[in-house]
N, C-alpha and C positions, 0 to 999 in steps of 0.2 A: 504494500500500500504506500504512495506517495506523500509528498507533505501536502498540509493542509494550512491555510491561515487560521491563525487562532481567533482573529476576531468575525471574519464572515463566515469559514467552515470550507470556501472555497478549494478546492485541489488545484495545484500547481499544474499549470497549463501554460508552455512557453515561455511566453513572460513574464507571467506574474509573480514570480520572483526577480527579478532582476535589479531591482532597484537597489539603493544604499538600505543598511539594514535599522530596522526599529528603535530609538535608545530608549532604554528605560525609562531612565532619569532625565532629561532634555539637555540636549547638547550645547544651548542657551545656557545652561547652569552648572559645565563643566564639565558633563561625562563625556570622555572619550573612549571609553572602553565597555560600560556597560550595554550591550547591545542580544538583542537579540532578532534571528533570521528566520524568524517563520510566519510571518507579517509582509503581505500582499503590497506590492508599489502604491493599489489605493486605498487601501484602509492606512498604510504609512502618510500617506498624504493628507487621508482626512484627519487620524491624531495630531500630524501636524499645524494643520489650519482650524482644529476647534479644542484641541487640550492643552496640548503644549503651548500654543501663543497666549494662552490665559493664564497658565501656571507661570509661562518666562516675563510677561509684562504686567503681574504683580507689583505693587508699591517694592515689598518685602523682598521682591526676586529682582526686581530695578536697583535696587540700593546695592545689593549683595554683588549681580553681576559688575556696577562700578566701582566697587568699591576691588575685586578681584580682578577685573578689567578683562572679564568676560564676554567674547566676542560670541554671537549665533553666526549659523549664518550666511546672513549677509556681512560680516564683517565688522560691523558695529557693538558698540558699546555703548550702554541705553545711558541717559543722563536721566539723575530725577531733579536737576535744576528746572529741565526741560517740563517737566510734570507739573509745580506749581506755579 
């Protein structure tokens, strides 16, 4: 039996693996290692675009990544001057 994405139940069909792999923890907040590879290109992209960008631009995860001068990314470095 093949793999399957954990989050839609999906089997791997060409594709749909292919992409960079899952992070745990959001790569916005420093993991570079935690990762895991059984998570589909689009459920990786929708965690992307509806959990993680809420967990990384956080008040509390804004301070933290400038404060460590934690890049996501796009490369940047959030400011929370920029916030109030």
């Amino acid at each position: 039996m093949g793999k399957k994405c954990i989050i839609c139940y999906t089997p791997d069909n060409d594709e749909r693996f292919k992409g960079p792999p899952e992070h745990i923890i959001p790569y916005a907040l420093g993991n570079r290692e935690l990762v895991i590879n059984d998570v589909c290109v689009e459920c990786n992209k929708l965690m992307g675009s509806k959990l993680d960008i809420v967990i990384t631009t956080s008040l509390f995860a804004s301070a933290y990544r400038e404060k460590y001068a934690l890049k996501g990314h796009s490369g940047s470095v959030p400011s929370i001057h920029k916030i109030f």
